[in-house]
C-alpha positions as CSV (number, residue, x, y, z in Angstrom):
1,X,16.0,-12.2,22.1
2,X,19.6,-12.5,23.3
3,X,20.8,-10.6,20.5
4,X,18.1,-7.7,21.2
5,X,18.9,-7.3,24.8
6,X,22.7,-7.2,24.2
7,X,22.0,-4.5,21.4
8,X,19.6,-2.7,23.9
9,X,22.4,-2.6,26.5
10,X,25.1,-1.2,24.5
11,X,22.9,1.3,22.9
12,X,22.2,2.5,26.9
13,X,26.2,2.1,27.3
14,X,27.0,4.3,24.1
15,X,24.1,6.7,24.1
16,X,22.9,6.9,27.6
17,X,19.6,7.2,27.0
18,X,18.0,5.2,24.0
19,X,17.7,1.4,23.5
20,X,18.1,-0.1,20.5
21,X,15.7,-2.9,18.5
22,X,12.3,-3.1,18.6
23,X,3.6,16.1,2.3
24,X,1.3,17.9,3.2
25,X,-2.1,16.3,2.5
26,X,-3.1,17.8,-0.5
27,X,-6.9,18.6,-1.3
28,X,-9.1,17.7,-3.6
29,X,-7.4,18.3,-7.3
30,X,-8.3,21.5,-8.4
31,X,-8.5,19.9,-11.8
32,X,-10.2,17.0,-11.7
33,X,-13.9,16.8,-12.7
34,X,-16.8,14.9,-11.7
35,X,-17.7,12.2,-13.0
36,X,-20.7,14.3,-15.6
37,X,-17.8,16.7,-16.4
38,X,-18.1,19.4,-18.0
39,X,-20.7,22.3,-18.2
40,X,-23.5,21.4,-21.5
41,X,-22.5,22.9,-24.8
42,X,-18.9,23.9,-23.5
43,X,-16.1,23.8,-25.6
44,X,-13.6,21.7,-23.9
45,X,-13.4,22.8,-20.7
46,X,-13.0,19.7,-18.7
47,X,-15.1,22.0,-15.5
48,X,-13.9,23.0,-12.5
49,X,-16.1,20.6,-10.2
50,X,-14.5,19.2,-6.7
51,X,-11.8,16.4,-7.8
52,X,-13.7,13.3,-6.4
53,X,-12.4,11.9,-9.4
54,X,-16.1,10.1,-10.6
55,X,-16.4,6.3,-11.0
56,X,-17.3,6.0,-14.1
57,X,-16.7,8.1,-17.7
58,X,-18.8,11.6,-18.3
59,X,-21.7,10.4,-20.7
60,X,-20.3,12.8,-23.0
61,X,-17.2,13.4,-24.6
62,X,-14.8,14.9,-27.4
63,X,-16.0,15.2,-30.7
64,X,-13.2,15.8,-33.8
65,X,-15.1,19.3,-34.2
66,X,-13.5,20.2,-31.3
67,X,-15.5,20.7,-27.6
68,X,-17.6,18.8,-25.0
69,X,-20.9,17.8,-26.6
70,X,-23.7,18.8,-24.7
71,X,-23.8,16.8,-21.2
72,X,-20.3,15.9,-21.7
73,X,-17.4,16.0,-20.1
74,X,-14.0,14.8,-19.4
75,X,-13.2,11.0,-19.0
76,X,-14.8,10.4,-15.6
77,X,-12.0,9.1,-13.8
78,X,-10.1,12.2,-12.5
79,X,-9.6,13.7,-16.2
80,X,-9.0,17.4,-17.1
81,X,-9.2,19.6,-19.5
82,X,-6.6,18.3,-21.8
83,X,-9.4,15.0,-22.5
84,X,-12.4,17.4,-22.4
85,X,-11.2,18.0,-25.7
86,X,-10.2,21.8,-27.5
87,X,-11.3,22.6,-30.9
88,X,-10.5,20.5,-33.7
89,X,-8.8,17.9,-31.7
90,X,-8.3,14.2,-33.2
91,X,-10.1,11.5,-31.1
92,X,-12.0,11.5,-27.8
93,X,-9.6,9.9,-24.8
94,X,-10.8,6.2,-23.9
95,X,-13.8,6.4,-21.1
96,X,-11.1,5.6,-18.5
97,X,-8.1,7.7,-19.6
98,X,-8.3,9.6,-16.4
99,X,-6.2,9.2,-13.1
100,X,-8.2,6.5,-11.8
101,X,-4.9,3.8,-12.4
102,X,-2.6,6.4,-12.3
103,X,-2.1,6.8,-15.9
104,X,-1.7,10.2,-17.5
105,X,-4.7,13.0,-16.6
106,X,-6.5,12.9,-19.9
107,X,-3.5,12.6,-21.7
108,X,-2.3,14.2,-25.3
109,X,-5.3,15.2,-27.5
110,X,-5.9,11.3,-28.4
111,X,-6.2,10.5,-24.6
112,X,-4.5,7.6,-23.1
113,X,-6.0,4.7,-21.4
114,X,-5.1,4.2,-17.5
115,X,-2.2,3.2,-16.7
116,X,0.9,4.5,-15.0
117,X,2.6,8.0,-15.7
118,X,2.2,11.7,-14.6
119,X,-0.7,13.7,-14.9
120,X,-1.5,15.3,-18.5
121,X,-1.5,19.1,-19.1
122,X,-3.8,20.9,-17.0
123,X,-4.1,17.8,-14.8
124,X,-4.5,17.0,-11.1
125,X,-2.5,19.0,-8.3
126,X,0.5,18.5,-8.1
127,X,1.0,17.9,-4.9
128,X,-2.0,15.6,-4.6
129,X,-4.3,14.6,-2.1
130,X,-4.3,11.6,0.6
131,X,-7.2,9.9,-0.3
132,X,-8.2,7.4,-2.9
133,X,-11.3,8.9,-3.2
134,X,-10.0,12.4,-3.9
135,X,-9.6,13.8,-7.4
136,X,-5.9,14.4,-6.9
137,X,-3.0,12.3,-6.8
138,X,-0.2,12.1,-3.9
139,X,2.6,14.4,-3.4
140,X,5.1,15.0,-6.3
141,X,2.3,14.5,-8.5
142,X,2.8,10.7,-9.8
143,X,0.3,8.6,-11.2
144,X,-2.3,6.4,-9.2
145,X,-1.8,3.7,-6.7
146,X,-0.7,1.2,-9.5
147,X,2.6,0.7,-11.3
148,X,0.1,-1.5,-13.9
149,X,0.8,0.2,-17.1
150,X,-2.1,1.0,-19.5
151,X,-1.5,1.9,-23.5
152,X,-1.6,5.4,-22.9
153,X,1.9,4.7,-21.0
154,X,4.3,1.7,-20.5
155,X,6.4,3.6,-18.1
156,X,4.2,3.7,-15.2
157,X,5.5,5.0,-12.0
158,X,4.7,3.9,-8.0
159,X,2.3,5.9,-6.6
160,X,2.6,9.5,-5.1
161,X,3.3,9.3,-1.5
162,X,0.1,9.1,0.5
163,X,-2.3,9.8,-2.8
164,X,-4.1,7.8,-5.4
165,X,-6.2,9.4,-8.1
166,X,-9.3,7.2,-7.7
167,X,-9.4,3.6,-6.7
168,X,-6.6,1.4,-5.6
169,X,-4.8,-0.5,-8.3
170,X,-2.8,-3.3,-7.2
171,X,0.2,-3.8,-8.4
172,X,0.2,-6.1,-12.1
173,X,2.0,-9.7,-12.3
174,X,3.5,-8.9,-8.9
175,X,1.4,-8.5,-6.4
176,X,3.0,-10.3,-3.6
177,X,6.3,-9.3,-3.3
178,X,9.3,-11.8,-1.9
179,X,10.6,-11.4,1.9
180,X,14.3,-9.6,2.3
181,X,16.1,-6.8,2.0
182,X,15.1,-4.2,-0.1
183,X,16.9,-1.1,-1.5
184,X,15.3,2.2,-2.1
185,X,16.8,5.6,-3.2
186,X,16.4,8.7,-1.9
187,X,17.8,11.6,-3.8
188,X,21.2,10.4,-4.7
189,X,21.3,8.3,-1.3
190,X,21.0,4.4,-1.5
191,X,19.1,3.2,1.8
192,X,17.9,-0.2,2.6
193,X,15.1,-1.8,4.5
194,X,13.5,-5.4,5.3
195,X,10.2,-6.5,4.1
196,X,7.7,-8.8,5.8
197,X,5.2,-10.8,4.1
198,X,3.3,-12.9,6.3
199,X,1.8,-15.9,4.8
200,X,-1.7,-14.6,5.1
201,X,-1.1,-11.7,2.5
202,X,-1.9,-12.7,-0.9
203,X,-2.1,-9.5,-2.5
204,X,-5.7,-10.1,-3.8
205,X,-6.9,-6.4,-2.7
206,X,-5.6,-3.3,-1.3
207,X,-4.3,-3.7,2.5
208,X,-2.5,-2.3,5.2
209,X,1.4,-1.6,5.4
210,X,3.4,-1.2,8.9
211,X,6.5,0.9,9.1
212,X,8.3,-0.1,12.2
213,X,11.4,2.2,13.6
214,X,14.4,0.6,15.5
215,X,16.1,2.0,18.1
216,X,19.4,3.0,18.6
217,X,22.1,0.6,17.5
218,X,19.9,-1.6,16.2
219,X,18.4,-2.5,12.2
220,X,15.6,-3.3,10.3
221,X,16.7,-6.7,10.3
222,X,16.6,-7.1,14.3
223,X,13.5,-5.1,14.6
224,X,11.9,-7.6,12.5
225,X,13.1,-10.3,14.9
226,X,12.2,-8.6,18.1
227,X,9.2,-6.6,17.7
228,X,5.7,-7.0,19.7
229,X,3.0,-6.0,16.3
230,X,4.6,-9.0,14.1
231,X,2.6,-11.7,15.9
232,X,-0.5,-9.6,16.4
233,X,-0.7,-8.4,12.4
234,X,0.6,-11.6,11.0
235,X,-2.7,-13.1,11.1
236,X,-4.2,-10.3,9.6
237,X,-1.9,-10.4,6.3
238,X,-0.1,-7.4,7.3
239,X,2.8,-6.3,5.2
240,X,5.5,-4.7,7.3
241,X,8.6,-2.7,6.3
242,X,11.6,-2.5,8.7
243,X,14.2,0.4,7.7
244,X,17.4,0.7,8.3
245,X,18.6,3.9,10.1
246,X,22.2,5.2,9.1
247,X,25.3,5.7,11.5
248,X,25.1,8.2,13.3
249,X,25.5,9.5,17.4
250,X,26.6,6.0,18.9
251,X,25.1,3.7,16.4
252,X,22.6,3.5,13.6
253,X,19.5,5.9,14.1
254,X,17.5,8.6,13.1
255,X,17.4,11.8,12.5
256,X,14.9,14.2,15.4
257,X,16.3,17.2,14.8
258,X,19.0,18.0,17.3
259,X,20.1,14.3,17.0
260,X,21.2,11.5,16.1
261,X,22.0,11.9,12.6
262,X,21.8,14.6,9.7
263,X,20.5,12.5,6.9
264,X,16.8,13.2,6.1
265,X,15.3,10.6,7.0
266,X,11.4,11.6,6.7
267,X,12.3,11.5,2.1
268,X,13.3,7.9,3.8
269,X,10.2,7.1,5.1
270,X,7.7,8.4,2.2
271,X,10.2,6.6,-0.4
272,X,10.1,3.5,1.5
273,X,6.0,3.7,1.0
274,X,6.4,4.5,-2.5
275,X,8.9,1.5,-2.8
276,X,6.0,-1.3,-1.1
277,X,3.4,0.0,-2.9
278,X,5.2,-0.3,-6.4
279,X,5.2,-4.6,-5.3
280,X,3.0,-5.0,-2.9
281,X,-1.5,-4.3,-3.0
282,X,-1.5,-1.5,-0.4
283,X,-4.1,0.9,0.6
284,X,-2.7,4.3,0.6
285,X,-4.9,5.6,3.3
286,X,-3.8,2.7,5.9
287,X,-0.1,3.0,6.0
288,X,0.9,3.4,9.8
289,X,4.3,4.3,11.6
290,X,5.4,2.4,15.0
291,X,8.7,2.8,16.3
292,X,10.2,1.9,19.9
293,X,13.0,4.1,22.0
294,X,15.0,6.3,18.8
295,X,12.0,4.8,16.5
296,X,9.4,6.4,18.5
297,X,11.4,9.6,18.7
298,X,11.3,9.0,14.3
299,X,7.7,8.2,15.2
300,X,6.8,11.6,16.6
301,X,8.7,13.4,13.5
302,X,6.7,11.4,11.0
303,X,3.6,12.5,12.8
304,X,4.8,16.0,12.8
305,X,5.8,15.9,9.3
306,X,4.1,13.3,7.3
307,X,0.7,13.2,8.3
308,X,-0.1,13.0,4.6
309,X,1.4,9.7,4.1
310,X,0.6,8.0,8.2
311,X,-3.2,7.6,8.8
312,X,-1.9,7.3,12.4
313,X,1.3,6.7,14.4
314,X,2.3,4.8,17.7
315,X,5.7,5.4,19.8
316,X,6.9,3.7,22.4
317,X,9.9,4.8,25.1
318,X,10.0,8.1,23.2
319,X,8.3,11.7,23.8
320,X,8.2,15.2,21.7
321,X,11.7,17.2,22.2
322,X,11.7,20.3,23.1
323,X,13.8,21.6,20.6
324,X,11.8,21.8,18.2
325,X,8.2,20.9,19.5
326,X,7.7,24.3,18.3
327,X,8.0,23.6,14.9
328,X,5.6,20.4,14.8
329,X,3.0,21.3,12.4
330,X,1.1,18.3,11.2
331,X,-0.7,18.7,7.9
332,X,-3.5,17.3,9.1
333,X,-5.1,15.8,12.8
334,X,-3.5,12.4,13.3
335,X,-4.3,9.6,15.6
336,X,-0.6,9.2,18.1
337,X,-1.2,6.4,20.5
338,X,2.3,6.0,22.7
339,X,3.2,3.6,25.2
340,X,5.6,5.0,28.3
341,X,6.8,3.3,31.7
342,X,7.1,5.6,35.0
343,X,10.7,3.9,35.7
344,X,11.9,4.8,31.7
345,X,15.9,5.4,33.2
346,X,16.7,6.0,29.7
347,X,13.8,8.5,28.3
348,X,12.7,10.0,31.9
349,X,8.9,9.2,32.4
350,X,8.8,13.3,34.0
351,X,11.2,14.7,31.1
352,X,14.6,16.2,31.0
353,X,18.1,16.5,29.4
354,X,18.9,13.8,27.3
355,X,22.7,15.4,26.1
356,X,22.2,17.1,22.9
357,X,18.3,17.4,23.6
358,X,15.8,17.7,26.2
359,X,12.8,15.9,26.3
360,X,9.8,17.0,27.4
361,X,8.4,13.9,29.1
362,X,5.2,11.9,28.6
363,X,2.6,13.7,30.3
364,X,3.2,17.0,28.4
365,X,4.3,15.4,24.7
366,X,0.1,13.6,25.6
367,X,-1.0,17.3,26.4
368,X,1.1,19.0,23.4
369,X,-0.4,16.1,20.5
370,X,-4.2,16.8,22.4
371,X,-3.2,20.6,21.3
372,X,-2.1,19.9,17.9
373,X,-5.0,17.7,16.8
374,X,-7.5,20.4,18.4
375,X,-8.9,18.0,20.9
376,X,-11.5,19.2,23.6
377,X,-12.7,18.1,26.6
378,X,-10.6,16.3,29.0
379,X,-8.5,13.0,29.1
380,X,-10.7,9.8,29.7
381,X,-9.6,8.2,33.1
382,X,-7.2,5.4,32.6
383,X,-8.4,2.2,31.7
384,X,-7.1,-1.7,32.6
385,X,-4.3,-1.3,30.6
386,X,-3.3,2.6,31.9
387,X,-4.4,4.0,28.9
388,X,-5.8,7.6,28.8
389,X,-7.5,9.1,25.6
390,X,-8.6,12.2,24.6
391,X,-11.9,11.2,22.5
392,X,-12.8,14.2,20.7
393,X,-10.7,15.6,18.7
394,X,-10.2,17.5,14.8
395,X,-10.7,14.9,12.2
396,X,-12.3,12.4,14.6
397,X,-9.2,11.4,15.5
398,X,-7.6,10.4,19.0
399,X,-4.9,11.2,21.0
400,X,-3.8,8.3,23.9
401,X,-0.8,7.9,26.6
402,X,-0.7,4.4,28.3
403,X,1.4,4.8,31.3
404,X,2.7,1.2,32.8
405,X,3.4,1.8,36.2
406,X,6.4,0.7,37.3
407,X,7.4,0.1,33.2
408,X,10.9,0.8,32.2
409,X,12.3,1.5,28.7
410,X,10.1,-0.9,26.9
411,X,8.5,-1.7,23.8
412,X,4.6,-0.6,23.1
413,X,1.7,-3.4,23.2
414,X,0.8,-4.4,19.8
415,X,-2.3,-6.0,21.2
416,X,-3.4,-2.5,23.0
417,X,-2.5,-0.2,20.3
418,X,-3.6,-2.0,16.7
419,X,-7.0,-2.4,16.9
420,X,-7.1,1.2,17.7
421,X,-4.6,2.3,14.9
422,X,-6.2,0.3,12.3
423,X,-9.3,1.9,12.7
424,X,-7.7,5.3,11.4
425,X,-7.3,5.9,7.6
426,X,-6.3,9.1,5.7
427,X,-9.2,11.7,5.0
């Protein structure tokens, strides 16, 4: 805690503001089938239905003459037309040679069992969807929520950012990852993060993951140390994922636009997901971004810009900027839930110029996120611990401020704030 508080001063002495420490959601897959496939007596047209990616293989199926025989259809696990069959192909794909694993989309003509890869010819959308229930897989089109390779394809790949092609894999051999650094690249940029694995995670089935933001000056390392959610998601065998921000305006931190560094940092944040979920069992649709001071100014941008990989976000000591507020166009309704403290000296609880940006203060970034997630109705009054909350808003989502009277430039309340974030997953 000594360490944290000394960090936390000279990120106020260097910066003068921040302490340090603490794709778009694609749709259903326009070419994934149901799981009856195809239309009777086609001739290997894998349909067009809604990609909901069925649980179980079409009753049907190729035939060597070529075509879908009668009821048939495409292996009910997300295929396409590539394993409805065409005319005179060679054998019918195995029942589960879809998505469902993340192995190829119906594959070559012979079909592939699941397993990892890319999606076959005529496949899922590219750019996926966010839900493990959707027919699509996440963005960049990779294969399903596993690494797990099946026979069609030894090579299997993590899972598309925010997207999984049917249900959630878990990871094969390696399922509970060790503790420590970890090393993930983005583009041709190496970047590093620390991963948590409380004891309670076993990696028996599919669970959440917890990104948490540093502030300025500070690293994944001390964030781990000095953080309020570790002891209140511990016990619920949480993984969390600490990343490291880069050097930049006064110390290590993030890039928010007009500050505080020029590295893109939001490819950070979606490889880092793609990186746990390659070792660890997570869910796809609970992955969740925290961050306090800097971190919750990274927070807001993730929300802003990644709604297809958060289910829901929660800053703390941080507030939109007004530079480009303008430009916040979230995929998709998403669940913010920010902690702010009326005597902030650092992040002004009223707003104003911060140097190289302005921020807009925590009353209108609460009205601004109530606009963007097409919330009606008014604010609830503030509860015990000050938190207001619009209630009814697109998506069924929620937008909440929790003012601390009084409260300086302090961390958010894990205790307050998780039991409503967890409750949030991706559509």
């Amino acid at each position: 805690m000594k360490n944290h508080c000394f960090l936390r001063w000279i990120g106020l002495l260097g910066f003068g503001l921040l302490a340090c420490s603490q794709s778009t959601s694609g749709g259903f897959g326009t070419g994934g089938s149901s799981g009856l496939g195809g239309a009777a007596g086609s001739s290997g047209a894998g349909g067009l239905l809604e990609g909901r990616g069925g649980s179980s293989a079409g009753p049907g199926g190729t035939a060597n003459s070529g075509g879908v025989k009668g009821t048939g259809g495409v292996a009910g696990l997300g295929g396409v037309q590539a394993s409805g069959g065409l005319p005179g192909t060679e054998a019918a794909p195995t029942a589960t040679g879809g998505a469902a694993s993340g192995g190829r989309a119906g594959g070559k003509d012979t079909g592939e069992a699941a397993g990892g890869g890319v999606p076959g010819t005529g496949g899922l959308s590219p750019l996926g969807g966010s839900s493990a229930l959707d027919g699509s897989v996440g963005t960049g089109g990779m294969g399903g929520a596993a690494r797990d390779a099946g026979p069609g394809d030894s090579g299997a790949g993590p899972a598309g950012a925010g997207g999984a092609g049917g249900a959630v894999s878990c990871p094969a051999g390696n399922a509970k990852p060790t503790e420590g650094s970890k090393t993930v690249m983005v583009g041709t940029t190496k970047r590093t993060y620390y991963l948590h694995v409380p004891a309670k995670y076993d990696g028996s089935k599919p669970g959440p993951l917890v990104v948490d933001f540093h502030g300025l000056g500070g690293s994944g390392t001390t964030e781990a140390g000095s953080n309020p959610y570790k002891s209140v998601i511990d016990p619920e065998g949480v993984v969390s994922a600490y990343p490291d921000g880069v050097n930049g305006t006064n110390g290590t931190g993030w890039n928010i636009g007009p500050c505080c560094t020029t590295v893109d940092d939001v490819a950070f944040a979606k490889a880092l997901v793609q990186d746990v979920q390659a070792m660890a069992c997570i869910d796809p649709k609970r992955v969740y971004a925290v961050g306090y001071s800097l971190g919750g100014g990274m927070v807001h941008v993730l929300a802003c810009k990644a709604a297809d990989v958060f289910a829901a976000v929660s800053p703390a000591a941080s507030d939109l900027v007004k530079e480009t507020v303008d430009s916040c166009k979230p995929a998709r309704p998403i669940t913010v839930f920010t902690f702010r403290g009326t005597a902030d000296s650092s992040v002004p609880y009223a707003g104003g110029s911060m140097g190289s940006f302005t921020n807009i203060g925590a009353k209108a970034t609460f009205q601004k996120w109530a606009e963007l997630d097409q919330c009606s109705s008014s604010p609830s009054a503030e509860d015990s611990n000050g938190c207001s909350t619009y209630a009814s808003c697109g998506g069924g989502v929620q937008v909440t401020l929790c003012t601390k009277q009084g409260g300086g430039h302090d961390p958010g309340n894990a205790s307050v704030s998780w039991p409503v974030l967890k409750k949030y997953t991706l559509p």
